[in-house]
C-alpha positions as CSV (number, residue, x, y, z in Angstrom):
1,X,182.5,97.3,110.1
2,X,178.4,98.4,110.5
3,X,176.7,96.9,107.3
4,X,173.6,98.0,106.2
5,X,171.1,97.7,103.5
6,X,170.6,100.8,101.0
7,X,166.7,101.8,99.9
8,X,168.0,100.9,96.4
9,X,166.7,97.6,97.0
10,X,163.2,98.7,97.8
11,X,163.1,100.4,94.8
12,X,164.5,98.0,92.6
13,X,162.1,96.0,94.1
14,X,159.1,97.8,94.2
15,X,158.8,100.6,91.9
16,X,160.1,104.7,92.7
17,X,159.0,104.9,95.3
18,X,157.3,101.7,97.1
19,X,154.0,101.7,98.0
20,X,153.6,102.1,101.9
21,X,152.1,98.3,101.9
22,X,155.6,97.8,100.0
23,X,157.5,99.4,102.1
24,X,156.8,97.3,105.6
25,X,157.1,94.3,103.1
26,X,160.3,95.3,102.1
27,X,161.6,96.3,105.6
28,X,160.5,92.6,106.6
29,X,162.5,91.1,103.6
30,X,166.0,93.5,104.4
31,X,165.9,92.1,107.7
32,X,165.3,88.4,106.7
33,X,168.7,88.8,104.5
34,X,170.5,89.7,107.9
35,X,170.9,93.3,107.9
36,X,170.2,94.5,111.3
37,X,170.7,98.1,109.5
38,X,168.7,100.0,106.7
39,X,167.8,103.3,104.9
40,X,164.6,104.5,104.3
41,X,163.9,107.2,101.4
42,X,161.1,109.8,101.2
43,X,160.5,109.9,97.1
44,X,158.9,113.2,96.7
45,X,156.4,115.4,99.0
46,X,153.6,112.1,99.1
47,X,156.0,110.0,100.0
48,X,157.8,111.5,102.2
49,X,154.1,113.0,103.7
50,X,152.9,109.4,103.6
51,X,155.6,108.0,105.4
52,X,156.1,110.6,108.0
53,X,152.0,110.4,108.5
54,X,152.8,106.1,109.5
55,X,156.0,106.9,111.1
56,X,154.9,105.0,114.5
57,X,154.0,102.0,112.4
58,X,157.1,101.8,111.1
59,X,159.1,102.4,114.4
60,X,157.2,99.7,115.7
61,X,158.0,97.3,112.9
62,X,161.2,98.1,112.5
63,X,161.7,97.7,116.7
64,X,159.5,93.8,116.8
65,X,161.9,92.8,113.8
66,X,165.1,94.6,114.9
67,X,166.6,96.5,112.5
68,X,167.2,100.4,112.8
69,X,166.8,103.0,110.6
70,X,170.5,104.6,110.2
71,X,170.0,107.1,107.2
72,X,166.8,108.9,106.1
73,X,166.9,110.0,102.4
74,X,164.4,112.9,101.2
75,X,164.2,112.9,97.6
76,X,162.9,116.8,96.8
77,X,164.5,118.3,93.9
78,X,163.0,121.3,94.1
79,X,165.5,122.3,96.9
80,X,167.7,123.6,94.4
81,X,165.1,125.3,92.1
82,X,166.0,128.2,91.2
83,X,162.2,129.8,91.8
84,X,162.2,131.2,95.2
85,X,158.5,129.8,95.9
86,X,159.5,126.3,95.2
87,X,162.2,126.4,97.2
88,X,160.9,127.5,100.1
89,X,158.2,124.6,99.9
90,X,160.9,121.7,99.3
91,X,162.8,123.8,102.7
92,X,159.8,123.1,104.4
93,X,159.4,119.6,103.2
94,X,162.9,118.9,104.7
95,X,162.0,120.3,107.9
96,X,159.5,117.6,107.9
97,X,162.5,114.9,107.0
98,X,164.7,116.4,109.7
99,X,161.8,115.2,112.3
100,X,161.0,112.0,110.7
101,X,164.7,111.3,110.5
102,X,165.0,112.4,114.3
103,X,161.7,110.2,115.3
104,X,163.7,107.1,113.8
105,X,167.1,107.8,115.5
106,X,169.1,107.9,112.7
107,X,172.5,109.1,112.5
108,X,172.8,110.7,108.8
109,X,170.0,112.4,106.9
110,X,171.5,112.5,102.8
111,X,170.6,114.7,100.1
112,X,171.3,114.9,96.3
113,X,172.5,117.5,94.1
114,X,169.8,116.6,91.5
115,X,170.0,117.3,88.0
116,X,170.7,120.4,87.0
117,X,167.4,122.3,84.5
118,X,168.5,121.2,81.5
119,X,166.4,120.2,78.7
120,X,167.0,116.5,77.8
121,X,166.3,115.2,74.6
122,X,164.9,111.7,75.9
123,X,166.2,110.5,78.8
124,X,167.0,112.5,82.3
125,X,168.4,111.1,85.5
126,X,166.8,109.8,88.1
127,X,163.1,110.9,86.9
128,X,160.8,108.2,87.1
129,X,163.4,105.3,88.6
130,X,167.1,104.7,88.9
131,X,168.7,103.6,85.7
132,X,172.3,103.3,85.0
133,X,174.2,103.7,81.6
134,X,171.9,106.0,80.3
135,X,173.3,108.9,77.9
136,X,171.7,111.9,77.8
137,X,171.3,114.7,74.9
138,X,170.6,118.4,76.0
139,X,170.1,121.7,75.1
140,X,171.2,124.2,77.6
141,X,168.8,127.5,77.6
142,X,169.9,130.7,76.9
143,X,169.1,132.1,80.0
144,X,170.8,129.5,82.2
145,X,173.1,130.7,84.3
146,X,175.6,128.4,86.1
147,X,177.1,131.2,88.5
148,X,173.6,131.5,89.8
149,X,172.7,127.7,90.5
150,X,175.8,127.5,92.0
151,X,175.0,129.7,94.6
152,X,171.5,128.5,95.1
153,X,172.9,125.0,95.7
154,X,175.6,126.4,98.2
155,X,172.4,128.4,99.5
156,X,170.5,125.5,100.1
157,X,173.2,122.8,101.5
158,X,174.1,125.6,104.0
159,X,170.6,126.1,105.2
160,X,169.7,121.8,105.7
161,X,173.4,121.4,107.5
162,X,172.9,124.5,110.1
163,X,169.0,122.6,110.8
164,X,170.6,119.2,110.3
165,X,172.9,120.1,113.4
166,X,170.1,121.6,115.1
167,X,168.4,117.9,114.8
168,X,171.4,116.6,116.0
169,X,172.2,115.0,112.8
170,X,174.8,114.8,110.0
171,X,173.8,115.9,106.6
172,X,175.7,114.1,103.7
173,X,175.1,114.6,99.8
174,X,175.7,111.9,97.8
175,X,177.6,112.6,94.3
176,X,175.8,110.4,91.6
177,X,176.2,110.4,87.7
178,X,174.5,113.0,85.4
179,X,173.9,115.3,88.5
180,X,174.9,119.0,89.4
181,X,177.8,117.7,91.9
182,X,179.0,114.1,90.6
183,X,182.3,113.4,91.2
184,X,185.0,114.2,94.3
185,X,186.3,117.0,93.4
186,X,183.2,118.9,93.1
187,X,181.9,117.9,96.3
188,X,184.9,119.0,97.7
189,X,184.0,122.3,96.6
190,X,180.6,122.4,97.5
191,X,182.0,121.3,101.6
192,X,184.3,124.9,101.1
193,X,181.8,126.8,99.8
194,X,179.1,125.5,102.7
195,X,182.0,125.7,105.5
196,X,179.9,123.7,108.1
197,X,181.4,120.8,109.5
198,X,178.1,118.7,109.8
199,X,177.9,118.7,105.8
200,X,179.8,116.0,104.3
201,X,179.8,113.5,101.6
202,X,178.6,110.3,100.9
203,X,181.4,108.1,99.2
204,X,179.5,106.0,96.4
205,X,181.4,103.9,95.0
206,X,179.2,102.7,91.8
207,X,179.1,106.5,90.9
208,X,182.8,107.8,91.5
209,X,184.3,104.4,89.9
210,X,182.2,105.4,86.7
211,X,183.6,108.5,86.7
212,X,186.6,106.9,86.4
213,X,188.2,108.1,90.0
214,X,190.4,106.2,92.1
215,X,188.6,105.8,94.8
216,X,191.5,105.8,97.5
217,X,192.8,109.1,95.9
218,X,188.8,109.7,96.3
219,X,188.9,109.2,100.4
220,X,192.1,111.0,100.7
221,X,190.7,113.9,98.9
222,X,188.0,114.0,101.1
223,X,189.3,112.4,104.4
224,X,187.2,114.0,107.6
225,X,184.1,114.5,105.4
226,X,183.2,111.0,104.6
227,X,179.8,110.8,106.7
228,X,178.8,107.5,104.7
229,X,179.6,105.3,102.0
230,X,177.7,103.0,100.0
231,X,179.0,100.5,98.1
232,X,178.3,98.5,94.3
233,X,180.6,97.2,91.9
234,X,180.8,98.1,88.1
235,X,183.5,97.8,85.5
236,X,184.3,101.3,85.6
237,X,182.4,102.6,82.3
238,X,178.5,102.2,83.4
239,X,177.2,103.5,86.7
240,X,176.0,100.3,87.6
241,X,175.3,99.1,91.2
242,X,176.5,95.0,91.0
243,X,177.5,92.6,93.8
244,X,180.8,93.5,95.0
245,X,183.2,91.2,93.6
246,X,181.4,91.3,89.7
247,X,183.3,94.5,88.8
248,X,186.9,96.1,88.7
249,X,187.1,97.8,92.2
250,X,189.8,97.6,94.4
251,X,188.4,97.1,97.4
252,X,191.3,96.1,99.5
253,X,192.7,99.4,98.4
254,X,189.8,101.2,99.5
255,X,189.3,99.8,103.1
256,X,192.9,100.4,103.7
257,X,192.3,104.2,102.6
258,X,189.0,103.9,104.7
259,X,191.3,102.0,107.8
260,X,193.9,104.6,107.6
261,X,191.5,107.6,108.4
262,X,189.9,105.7,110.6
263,X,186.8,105.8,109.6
264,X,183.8,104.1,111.8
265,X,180.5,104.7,110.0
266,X,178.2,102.6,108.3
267,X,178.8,100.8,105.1
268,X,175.6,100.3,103.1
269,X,175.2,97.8,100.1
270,X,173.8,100.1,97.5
271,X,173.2,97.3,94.7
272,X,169.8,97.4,92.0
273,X,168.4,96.5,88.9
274,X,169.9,93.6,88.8
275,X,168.7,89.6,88.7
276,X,169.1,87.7,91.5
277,X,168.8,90.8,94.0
278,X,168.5,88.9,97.1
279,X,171.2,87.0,96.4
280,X,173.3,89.4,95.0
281,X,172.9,90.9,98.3
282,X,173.7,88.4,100.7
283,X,177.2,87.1,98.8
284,X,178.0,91.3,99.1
285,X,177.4,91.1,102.8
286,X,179.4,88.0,102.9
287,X,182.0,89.5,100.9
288,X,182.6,92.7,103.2
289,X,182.3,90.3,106.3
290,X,185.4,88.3,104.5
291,X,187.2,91.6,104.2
292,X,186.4,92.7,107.2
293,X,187.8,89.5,108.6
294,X,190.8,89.6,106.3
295,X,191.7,92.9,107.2
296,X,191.0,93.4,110.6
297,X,188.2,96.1,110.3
């Protein structure tokens, strides 16, 4: 079992997204919990443009502390916007990702779905931070047209995993609450419609068990497209991301579903705004090293 630590933590940490100072801070602090593995997220084009811009700095941290960077996250919504202009810009933008994700070796690069142009009344997902157990009132235009999203989404996914392979990585999307593709089975649609082997799916836990799946039904549904999986405990109502252990999973019933299809990638600890973070963090690696032990992973 390959553990690593999830970017969640930065953020929960230090704000959507971390400064750049915050960011080598909070590199140094995911290695002193033990994690010789960690993500790295690009929140938006200065971000993302800020981080690719210090990306021999943080190769060189990363390699004096030694940890490696194993998934590269750009966060740019605008991939699926439906104006032609903007989403040429955000495919640009991901060009950039693909080489920052390349510089640092990794072996997945992940993208999101995002939420689809609704008008919220209030709260929307994912806007300004990561919050769970929100609910959300909308009004859905007149002129929007699902059919048509659809098949920019399809569009777009088809155009990052033909570069993603290019790049010589693996491009997952990552189903989340209160976004356009949140639960299994309509990720599994989205891998049909793209048809490219090198798109697959990240298997969130915190997310799919609020949806109220059973998450070894989940990885036999989509057994052979599991790049990734990140993983938070909850008690099945509320997206939350808690220590493992502190919700209803079944995680022996997972890892057997995981152990059956052989899977061998990484496992990252995707847990956030919560107290006791650090902690939190280390008793979830403990607890998948216990599993791990327990079940001969």
């Amino acid at each position: 079992m390959k553990i690593n630590c999830c970017w969640l933590y930065a953020i929960s940490k230090y704000g959507y997204p971390p400064s750049l100072r915050d960011t080598y801070k909070v590199i140094q602090e995911m290695a002193g919990l033990g994690f010789n593995y960690i993500e790295l997220e690009g929140i938006g084009e200065r971000n993302l443009k800020e981080l690719f811009q210090n990306r021999q700095k943080i190769k060189k941290l990363t390699q004096d502390i030694g940890i490696k960077i194993v998934n590269f996250c750009p966060v740019l919504s605008d991939l699926v916007n439906m104006e032609d202009r903007k989403r040429r810009k955000a495919l640009q933008l991901f060009s950039t990702a693909l080489e920052l994700a390349s510089f640092f070796e990794c072996k997945t690069i992940q993208l999101d779905s995002y939420t689809p142009p609704l008008k919220f009344k209030g709260a929307s997902p994912y806007q300004d931070n990561v919050d769970f157990g929100q609910q959300f009132e909308v009004i859905v235009d007149p002129d929007f047209n699902w059919k048509n999203q659809w098949e920019v989404l399809v569009d777009t996914m088809s155009i990052c995993a033909e570069q993603s392979k290019k790049a010589g990585l693996k491009l997952c999307l990552e189903p989340r609450v209160g976004e356009m593709v949140s639960n299994s089975d309509s990720v599994m649609r989205l891998i049909d419609a793209v048809g490219d082997e090198n798109f697959g799916v990240i298997l969130d836990t915190g997310h799919l068990h609020a949806q109220k799946e059973i998450l070894a039904l989940s990885v036999e549904k989509l057994n052979g497209s599991i790049f990734y999986v990140h993983v938070s405990d909850n008690d099945g109502c509320r997206n939350e991301h808690l220590s493992l252990g502190k919700g209803t999973i079944d995680w022996e019933g997972l890892f057997l579903a995981l152990q059956k299809h052989k899977f061998n990638g990484y496992i990252g600890i995707d847990l956030g705004r919560i107290t006791d973070l650090d902690a939190a963090m280390i008793n979830s690696k403990q607890f998948l090293e216990k599993l791990a032990a327990k079940m001969g992973l």
